[in-house]
DSSP file (Angstrom, degrees, kcal/mol; ACC not computed):
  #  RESIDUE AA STRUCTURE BP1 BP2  ACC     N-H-->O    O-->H-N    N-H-->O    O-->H-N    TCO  KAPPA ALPHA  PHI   PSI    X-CA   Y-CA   Z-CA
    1    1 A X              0   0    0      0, 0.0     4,-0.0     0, 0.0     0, 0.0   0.000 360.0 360.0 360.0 129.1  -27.7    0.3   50.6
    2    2 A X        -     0   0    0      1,-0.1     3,-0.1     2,-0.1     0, 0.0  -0.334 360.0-136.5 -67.2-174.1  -27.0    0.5   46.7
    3    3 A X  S    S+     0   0    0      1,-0.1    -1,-0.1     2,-0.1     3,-0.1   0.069 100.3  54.9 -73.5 -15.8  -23.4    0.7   45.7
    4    4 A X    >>  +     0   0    0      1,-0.1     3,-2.7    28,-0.0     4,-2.5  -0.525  62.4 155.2-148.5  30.7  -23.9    3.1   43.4
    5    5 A X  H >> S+     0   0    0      1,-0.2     3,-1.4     2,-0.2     4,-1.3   0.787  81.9  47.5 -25.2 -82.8  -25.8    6.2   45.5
    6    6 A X  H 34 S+     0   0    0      1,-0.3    -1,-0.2     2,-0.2    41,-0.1   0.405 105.8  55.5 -45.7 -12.8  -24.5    8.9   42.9
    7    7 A X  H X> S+     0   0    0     -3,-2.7     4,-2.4     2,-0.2     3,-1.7   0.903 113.0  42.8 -87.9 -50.2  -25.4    7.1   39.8
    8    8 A X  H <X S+     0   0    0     -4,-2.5     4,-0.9    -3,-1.4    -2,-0.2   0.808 110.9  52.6 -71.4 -26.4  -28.9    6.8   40.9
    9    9 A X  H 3< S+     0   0    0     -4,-1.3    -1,-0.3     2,-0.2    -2,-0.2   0.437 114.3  48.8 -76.6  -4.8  -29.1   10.4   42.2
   10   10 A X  H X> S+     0   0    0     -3,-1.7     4,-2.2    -5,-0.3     3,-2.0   0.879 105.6  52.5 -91.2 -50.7  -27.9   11.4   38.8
   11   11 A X  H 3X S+     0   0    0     -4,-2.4     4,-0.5     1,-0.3    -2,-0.2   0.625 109.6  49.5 -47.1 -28.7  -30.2    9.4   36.9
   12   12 A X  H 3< S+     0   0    0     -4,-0.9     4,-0.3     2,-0.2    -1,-0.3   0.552 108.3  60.5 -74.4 -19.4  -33.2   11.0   38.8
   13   13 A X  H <4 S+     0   0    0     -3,-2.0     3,-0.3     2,-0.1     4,-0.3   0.857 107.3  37.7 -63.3 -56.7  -31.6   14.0   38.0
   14   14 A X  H  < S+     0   0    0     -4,-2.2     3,-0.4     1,-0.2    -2,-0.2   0.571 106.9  66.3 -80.7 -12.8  -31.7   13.6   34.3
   15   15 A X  S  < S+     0   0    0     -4,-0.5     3,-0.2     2,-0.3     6,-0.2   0.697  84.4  68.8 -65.5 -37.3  -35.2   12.0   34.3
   16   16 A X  S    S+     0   0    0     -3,-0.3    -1,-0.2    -4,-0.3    -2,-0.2   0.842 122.6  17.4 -65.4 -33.4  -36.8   15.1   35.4
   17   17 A X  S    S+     0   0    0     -3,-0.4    -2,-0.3     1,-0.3     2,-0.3   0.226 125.5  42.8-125.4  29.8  -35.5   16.3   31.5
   18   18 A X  S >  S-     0   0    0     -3,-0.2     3,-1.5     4,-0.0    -1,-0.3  -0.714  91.2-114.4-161.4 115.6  -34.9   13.4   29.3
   19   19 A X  T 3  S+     0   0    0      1,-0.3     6,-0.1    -2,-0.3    -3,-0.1  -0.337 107.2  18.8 -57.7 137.3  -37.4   10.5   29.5
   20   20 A X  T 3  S-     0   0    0      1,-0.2     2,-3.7    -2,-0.2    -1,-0.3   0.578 117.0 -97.4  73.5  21.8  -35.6    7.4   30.9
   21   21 A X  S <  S+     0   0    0     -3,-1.5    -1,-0.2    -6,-0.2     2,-0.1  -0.182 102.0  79.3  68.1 -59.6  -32.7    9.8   32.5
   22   22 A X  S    S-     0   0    0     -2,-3.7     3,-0.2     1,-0.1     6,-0.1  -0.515  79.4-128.4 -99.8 151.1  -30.3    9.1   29.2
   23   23 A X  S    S+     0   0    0      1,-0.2     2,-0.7    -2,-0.1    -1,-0.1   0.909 103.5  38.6 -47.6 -68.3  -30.2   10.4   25.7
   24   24 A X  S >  S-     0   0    0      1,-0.1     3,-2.2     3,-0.1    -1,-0.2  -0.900  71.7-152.2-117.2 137.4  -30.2    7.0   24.3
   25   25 A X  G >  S+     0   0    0     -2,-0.7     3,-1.3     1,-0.3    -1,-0.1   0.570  83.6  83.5 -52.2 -27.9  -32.2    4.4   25.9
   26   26 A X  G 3  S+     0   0    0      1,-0.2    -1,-0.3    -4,-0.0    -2,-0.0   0.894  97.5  46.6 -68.7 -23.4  -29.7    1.3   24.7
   27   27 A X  G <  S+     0   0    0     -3,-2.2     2,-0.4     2,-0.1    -1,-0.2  -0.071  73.5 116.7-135.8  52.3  -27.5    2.2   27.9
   28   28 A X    <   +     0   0    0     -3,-1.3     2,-0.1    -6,-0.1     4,-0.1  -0.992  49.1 171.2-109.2 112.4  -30.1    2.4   30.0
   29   29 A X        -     0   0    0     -2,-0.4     2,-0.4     2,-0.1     3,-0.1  -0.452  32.6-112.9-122.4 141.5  -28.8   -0.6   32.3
   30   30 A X  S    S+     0   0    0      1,-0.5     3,-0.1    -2,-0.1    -2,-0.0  -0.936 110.9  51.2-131.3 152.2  -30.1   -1.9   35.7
   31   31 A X  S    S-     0   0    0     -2,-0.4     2,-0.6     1,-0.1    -1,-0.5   0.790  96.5-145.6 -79.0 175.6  -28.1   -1.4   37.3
   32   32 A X        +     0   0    0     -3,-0.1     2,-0.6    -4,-0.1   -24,-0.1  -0.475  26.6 165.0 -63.7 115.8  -27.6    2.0   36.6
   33   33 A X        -     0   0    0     -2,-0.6     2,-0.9   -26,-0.1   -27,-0.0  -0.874  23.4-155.6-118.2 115.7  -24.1    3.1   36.7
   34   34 A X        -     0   0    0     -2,-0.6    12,-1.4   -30,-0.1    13,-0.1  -0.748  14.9-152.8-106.6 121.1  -22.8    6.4   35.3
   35   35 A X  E     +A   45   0A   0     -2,-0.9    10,-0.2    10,-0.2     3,-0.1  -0.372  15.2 179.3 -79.5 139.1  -18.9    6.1   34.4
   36   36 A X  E     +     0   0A   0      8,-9.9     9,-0.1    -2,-0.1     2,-0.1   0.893  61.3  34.7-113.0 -43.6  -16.9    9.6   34.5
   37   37 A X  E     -A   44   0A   0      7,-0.7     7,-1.2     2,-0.0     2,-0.3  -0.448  52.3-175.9-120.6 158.4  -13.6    8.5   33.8
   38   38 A X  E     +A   43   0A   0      5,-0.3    28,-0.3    -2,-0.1     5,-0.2  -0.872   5.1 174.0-171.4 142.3  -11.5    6.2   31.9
   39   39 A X  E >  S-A   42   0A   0      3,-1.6     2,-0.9    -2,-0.3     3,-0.8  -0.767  71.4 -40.4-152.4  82.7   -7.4    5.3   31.7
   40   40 A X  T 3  S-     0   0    0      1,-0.3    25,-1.4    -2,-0.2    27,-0.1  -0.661 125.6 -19.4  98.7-117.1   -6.5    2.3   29.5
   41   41 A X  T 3  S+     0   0    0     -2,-0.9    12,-2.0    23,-0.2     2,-0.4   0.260 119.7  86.8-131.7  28.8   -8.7   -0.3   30.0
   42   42 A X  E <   -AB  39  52A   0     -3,-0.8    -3,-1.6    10,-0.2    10,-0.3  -0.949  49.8-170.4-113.7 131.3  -10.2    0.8   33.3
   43   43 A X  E     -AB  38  51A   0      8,-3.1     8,-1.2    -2,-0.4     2,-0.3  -0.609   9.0-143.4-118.7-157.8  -13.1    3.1   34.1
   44   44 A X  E     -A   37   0A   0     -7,-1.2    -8,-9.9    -2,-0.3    -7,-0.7  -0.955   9.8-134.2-160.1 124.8  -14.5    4.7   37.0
   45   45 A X  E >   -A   35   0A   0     -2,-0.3     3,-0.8     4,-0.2   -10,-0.2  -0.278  31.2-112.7 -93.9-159.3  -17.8    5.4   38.1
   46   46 A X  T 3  S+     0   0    0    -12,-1.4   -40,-0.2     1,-0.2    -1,-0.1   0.458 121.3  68.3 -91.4  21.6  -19.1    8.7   39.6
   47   47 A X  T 3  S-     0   0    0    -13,-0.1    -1,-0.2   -42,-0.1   -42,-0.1   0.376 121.2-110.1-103.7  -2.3  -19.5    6.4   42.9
   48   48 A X  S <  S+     0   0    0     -3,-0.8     2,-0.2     1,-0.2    -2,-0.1   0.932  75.5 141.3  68.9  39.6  -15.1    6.2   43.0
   49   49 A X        -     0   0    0      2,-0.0     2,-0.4   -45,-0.0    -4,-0.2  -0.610  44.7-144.0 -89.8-171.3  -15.4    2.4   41.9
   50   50 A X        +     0   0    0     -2,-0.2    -6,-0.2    -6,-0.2     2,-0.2  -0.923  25.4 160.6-137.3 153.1  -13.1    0.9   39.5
   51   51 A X  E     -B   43   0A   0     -8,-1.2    -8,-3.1    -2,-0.4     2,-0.2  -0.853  37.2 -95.2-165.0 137.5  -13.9   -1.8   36.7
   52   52 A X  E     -B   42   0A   0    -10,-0.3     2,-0.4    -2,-0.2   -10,-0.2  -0.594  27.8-135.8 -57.5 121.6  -12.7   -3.3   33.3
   53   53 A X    >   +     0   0    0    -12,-2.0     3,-2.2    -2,-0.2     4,-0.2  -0.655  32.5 168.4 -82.1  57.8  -13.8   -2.1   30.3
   54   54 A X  T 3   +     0   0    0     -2,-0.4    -1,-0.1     1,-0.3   -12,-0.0   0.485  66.9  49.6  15.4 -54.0  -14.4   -5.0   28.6
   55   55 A X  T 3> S-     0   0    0      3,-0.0     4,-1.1     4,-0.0     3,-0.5   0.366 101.7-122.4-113.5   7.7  -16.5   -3.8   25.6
   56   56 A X  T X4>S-     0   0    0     -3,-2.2     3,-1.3     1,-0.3     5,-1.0   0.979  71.1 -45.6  45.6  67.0  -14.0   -1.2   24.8
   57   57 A X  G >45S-     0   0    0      1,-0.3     3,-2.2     3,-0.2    -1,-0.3   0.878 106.9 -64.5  54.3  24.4  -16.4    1.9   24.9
   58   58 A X  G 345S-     0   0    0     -3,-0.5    -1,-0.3     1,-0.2    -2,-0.2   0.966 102.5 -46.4  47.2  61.2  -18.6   -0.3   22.9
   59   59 A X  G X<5S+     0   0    0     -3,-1.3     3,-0.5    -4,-1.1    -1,-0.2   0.142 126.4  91.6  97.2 -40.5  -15.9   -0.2   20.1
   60   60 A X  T < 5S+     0   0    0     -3,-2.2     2,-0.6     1,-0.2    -3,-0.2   0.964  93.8  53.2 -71.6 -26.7  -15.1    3.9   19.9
   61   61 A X  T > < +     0   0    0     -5,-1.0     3,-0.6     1,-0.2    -1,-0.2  -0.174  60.4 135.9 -80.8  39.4  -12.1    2.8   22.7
   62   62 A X  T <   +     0   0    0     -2,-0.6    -1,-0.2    -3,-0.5     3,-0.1   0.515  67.7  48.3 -92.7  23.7  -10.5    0.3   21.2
   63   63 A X  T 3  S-     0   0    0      1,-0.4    -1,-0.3    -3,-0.1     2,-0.2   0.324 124.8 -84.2-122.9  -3.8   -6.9    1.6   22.1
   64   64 A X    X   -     0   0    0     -3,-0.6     3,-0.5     3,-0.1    -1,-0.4  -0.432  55.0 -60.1 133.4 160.3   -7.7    2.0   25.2
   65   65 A X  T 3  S-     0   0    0    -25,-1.4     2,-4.4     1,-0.2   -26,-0.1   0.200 116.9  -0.1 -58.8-171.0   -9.5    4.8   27.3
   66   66 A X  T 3  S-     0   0    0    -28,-0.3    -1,-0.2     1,-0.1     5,-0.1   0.103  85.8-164.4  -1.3  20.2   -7.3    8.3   27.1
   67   67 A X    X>  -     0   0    0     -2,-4.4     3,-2.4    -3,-0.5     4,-2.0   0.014  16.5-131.8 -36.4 121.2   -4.9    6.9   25.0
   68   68 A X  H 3> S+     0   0    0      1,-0.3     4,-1.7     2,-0.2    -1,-0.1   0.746 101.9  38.7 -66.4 -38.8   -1.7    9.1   24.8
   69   69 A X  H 34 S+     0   0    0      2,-0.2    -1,-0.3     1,-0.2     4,-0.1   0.396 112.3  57.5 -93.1  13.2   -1.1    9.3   21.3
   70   70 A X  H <4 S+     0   0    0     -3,-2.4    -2,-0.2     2,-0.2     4,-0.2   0.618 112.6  46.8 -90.3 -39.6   -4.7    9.6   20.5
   71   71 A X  H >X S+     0   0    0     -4,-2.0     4,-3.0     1,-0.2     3,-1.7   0.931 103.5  54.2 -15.1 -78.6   -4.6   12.5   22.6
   72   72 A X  T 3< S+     0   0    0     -4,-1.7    -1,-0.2     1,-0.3     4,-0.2   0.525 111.7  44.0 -74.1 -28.4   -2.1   13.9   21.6
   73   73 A X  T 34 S+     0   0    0      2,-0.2    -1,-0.3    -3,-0.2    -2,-0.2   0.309 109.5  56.1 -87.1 -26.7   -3.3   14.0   18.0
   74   74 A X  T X> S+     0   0    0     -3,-1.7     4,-2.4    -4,-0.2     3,-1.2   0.738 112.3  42.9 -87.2 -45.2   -6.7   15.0   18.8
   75   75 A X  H 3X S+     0   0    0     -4,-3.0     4,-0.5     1,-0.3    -2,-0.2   0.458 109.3  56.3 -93.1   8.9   -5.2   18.2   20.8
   76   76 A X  H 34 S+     0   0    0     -5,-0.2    -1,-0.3    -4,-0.2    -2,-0.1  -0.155 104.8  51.9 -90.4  28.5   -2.7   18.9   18.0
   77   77 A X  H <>>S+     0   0    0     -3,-1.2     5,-2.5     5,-0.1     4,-1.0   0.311 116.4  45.2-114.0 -62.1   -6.1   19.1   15.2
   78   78 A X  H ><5S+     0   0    0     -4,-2.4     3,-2.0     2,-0.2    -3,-0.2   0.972 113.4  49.1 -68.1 -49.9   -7.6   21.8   17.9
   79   79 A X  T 3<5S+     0   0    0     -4,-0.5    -1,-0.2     1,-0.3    -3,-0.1   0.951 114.0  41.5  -4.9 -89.2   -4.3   23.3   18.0
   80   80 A X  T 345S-     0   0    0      1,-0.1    -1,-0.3    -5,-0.0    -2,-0.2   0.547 110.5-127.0 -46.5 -20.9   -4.1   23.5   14.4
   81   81 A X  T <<5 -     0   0    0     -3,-2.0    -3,-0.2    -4,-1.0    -2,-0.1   0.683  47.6-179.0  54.2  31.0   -7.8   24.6   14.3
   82   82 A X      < -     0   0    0     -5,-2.5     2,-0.5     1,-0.1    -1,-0.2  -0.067  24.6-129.6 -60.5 160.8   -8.3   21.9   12.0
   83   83 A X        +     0   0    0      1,-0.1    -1,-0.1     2,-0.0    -5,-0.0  -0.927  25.8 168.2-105.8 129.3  -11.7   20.8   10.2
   84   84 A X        +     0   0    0     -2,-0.5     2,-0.2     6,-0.1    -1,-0.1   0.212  58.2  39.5-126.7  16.3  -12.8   17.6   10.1
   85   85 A X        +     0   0    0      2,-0.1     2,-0.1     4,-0.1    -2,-0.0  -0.639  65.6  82.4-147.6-169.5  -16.5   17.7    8.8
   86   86 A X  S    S-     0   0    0     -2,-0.2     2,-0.2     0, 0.0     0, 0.0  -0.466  86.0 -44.9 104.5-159.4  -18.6   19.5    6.0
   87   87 A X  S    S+     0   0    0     -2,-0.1    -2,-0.1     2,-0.0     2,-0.0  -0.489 100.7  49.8 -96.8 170.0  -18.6   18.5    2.5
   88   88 A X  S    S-     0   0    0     -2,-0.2     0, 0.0     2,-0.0     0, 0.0  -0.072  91.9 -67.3 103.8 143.2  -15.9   17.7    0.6
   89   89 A X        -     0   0    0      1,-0.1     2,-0.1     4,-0.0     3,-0.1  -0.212  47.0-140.0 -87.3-163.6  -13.0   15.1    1.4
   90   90 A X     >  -     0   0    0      1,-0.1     4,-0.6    -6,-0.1    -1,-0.1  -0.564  19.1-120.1-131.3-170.1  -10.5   15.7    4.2
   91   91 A X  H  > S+     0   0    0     -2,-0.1     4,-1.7     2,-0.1     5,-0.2   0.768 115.3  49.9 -94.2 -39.0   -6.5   15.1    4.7
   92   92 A X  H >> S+     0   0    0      1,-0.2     4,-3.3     2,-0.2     3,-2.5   0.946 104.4  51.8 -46.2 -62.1   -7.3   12.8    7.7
   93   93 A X  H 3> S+     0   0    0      1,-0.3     4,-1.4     2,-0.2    -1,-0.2   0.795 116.8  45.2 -68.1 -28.1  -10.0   10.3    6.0
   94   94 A X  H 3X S+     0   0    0     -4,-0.6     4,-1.5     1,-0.2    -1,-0.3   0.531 108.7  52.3 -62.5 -12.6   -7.4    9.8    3.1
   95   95 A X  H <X S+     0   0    0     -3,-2.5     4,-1.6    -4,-1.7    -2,-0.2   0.773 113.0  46.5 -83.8 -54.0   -4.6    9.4    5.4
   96   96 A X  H  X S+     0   0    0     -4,-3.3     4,-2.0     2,-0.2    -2,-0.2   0.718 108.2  54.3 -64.9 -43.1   -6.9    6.6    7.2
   97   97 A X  H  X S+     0   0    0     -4,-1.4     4,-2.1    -5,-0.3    -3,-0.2   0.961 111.1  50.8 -52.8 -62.8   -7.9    5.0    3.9
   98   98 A X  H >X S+     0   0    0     -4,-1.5     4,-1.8     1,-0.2     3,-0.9   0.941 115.8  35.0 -40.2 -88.6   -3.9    4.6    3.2
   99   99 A X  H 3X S+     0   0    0     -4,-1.6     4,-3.0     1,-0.2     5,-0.3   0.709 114.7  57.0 -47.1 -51.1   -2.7    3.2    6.0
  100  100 A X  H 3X S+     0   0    0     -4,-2.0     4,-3.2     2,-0.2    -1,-0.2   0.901 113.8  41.1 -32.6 -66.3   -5.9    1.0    6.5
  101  101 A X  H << S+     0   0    0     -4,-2.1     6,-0.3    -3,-0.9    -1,-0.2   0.956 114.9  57.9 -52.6 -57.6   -5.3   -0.6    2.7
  102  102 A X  H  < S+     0   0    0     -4,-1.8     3,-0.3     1,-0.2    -1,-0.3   0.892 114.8  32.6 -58.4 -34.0   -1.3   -0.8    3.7
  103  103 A X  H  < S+     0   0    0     -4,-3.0     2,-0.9    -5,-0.3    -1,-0.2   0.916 117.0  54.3 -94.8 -30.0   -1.8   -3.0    6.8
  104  104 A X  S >< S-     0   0    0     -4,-3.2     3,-3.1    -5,-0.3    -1,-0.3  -0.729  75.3-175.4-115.9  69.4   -4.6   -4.8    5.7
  105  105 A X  T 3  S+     0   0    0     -2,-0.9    -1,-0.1    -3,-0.3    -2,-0.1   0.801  81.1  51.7 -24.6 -52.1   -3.2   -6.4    2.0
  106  106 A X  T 3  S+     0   0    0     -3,-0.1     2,-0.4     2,-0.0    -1,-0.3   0.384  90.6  79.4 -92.7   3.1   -6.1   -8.0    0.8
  107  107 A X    <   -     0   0    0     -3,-3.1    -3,-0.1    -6,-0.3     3,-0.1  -0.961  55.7-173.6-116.4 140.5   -8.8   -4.8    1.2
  108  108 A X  S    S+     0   0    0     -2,-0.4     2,-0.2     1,-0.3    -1,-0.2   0.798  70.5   4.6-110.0 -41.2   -8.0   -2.5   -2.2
  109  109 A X        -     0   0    0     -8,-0.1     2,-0.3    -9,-0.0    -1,-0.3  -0.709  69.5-150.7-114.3 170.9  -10.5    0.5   -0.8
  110  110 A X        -     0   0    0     -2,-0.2     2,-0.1    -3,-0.1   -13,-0.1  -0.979   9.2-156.4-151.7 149.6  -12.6    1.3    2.3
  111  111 A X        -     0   0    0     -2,-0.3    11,-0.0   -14,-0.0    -2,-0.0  -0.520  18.3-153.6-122.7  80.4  -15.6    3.1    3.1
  112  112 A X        -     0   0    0    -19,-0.1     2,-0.3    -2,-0.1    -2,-0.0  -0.116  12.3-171.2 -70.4 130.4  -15.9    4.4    7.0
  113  113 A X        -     0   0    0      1,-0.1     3,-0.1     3,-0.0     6,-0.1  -0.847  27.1-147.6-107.7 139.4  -19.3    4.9    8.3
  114  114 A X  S    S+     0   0    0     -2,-0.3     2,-0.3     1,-0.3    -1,-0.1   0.776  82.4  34.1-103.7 -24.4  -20.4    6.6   11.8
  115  115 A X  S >> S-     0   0    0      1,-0.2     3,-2.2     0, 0.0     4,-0.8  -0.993  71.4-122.0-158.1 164.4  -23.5    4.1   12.0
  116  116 A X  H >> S+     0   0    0      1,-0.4     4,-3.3    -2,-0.3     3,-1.5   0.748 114.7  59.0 -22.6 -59.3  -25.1    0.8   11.5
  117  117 A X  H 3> S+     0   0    0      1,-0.4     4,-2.7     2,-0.2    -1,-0.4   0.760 105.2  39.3 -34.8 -59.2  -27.4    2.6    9.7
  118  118 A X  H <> S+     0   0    0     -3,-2.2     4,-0.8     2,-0.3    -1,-0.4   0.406 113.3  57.7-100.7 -17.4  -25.4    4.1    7.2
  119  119 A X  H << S+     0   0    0     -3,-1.5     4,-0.4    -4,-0.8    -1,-0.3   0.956 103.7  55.2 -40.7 -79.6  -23.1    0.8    6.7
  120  120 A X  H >X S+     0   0    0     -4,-3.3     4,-2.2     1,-0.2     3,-0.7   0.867 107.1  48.7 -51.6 -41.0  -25.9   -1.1    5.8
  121  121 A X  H 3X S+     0   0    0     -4,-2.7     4,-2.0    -5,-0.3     5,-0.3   0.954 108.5  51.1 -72.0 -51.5  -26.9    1.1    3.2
  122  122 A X  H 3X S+     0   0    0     -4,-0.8     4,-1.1     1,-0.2    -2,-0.2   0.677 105.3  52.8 -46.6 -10.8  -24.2    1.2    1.9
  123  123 A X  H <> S+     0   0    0     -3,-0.7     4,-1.7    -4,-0.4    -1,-0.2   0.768 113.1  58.1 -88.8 -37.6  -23.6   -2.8    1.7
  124  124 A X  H  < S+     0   0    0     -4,-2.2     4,-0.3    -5,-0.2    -2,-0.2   0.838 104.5  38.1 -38.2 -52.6  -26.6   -2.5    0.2
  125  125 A X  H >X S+     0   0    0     -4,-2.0     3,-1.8     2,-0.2     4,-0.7   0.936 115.8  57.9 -85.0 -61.4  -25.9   -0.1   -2.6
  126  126 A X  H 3< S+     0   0    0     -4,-1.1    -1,-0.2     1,-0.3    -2,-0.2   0.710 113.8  34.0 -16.0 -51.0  -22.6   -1.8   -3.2
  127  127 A X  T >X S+     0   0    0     -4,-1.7     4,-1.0     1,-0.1     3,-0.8   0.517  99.3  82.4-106.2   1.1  -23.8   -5.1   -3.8
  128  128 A X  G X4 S+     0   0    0     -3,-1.8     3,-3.4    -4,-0.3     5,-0.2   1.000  86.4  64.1 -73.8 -64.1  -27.5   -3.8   -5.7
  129  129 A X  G 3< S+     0   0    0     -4,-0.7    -1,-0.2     1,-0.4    24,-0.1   0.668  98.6  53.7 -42.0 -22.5  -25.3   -3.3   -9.4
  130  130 A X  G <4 S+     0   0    0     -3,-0.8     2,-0.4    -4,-0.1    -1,-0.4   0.754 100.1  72.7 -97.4 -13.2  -24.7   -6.9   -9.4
  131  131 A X    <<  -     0   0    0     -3,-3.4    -1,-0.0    -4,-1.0     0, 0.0  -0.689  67.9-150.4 -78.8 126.6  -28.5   -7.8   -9.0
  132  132 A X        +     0   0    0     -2,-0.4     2,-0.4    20,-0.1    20,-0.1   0.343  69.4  69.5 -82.7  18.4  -30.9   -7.3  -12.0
  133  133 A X  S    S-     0   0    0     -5,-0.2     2,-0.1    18,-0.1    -2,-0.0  -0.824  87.1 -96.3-130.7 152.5  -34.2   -6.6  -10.2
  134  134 A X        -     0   0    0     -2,-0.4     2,-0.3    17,-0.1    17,-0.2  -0.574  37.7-155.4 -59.5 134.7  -35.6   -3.3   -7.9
  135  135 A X        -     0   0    0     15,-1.8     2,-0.4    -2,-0.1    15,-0.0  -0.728  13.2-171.8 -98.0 170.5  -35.2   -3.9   -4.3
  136  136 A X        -     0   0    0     -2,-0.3     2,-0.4    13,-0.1    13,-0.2  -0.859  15.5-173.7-159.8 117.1  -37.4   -2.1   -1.5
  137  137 A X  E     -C  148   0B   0     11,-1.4    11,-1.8    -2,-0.4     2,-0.7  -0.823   9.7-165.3-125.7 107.4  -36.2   -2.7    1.8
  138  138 A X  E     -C  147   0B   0     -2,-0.4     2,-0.3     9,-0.2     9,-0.2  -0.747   7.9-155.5 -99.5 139.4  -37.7   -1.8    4.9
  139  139 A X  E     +C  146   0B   0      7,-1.8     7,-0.8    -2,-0.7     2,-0.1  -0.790  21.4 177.0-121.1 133.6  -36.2   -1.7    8.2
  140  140 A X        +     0   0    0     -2,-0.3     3,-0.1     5,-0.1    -2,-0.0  -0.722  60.3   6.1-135.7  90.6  -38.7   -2.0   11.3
  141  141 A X  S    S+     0   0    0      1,-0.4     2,-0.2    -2,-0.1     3,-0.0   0.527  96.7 112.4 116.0  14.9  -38.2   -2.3   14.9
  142  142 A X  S    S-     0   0    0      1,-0.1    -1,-0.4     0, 0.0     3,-0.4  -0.840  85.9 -84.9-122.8 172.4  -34.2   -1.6   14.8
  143  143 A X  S    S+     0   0    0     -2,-0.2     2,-0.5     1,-0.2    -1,-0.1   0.820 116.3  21.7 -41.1 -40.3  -32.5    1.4   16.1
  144  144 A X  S    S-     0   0    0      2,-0.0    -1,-0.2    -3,-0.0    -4,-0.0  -0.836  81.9-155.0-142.0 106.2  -32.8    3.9   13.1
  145  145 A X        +     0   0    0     -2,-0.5     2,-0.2    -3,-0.4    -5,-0.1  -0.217  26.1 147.8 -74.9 168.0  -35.7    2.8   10.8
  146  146 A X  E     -C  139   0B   0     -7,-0.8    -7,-1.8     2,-0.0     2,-0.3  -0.930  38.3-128.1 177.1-176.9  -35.7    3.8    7.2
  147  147 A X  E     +C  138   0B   0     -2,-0.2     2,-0.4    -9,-0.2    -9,-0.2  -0.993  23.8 176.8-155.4 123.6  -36.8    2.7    3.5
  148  148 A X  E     -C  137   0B   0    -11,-1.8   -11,-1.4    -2,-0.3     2,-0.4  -0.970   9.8-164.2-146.6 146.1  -34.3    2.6    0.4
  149  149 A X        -     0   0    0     -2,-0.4     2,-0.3   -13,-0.2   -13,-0.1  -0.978   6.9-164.9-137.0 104.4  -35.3    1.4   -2.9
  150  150 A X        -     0   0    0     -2,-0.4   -15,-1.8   -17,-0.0     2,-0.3  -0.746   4.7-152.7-108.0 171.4  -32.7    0.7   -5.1
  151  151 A X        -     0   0    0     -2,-0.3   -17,-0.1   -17,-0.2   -18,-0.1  -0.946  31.3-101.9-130.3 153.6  -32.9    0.1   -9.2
  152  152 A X              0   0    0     -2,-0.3   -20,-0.1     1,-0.2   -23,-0.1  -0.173 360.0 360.0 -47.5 148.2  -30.4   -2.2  -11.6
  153  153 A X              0   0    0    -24,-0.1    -1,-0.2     0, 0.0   -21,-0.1   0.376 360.0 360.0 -66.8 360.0  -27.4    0.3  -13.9
């Protein structure tokens, strides 16, 4: 008998509308387990086991699951009805910059990025002004393909 009944009766669940049951296919896992919960550095699947989180939410947890003053900071912005997106900068991402640059001596700026993608171009474009030649780089076979061509200032 698996160990995990409910993960697998969810996953058959979600298969019926999303090939491979999950959204993204990278945390499609054998076996399957689907976690509901998290406190700290423990989660829980929807089967009532318990485990160490390890990978720290693959990085977005890295204070820890439901962390109280991450909470608490997140439901004082909804509170506030605050805005955190569009164009235009924000109070937060400058607020983030500061501190970042203050704890960290030796970085004079930062630029935060929500994915690989969008890093890597940007190390790209960063470092293209000191090279004197056109680049064309094409990405094949990785999570989010693309093509950017940058030219010398």
């Amino acid at each position: 008998m698996s160990k995990w009944p409910k993960s697998k009766a969810l996953l058959n669940k979600n298969e019926k509308w999303i090939p491979g049951g999950v959204v993204s296919l990278n945390r499609k896992s054998d076996p399957n387990i689907a976690f509901s919960k998290g406190k700290g550095s423990r989660i829980y699947d929807i089967d009532g086991n318990e485990y160490i989180d390890y990978q720290a939410g693959f990085a977005s947890a890295f204070l820890g699951h439901n962390d109280p003053d991450v909470n608490r900071a997140v439901k004082n912005s909804m509170d506030n009805h605050e805005v955190l997106m569009g164009a235009g900068p924000t109070t937060h991402e400058g607020d983030l910059a500061a501190l970042f640059c203050a704890c960290v001596p030796t970085v004079e700026s930062i630029q935060v990025t929500c994915t690989g993608s969008e890093a890597t171009y940007h190390a790209y474009g960063f470092q293209e002004p000191l090279r004197k030649k056109t680049m064309l780089l094409l990405f094949r076979e990785v999570t989010m393909a693309g093509t950017m061509m940058f030219r010398p200032m």
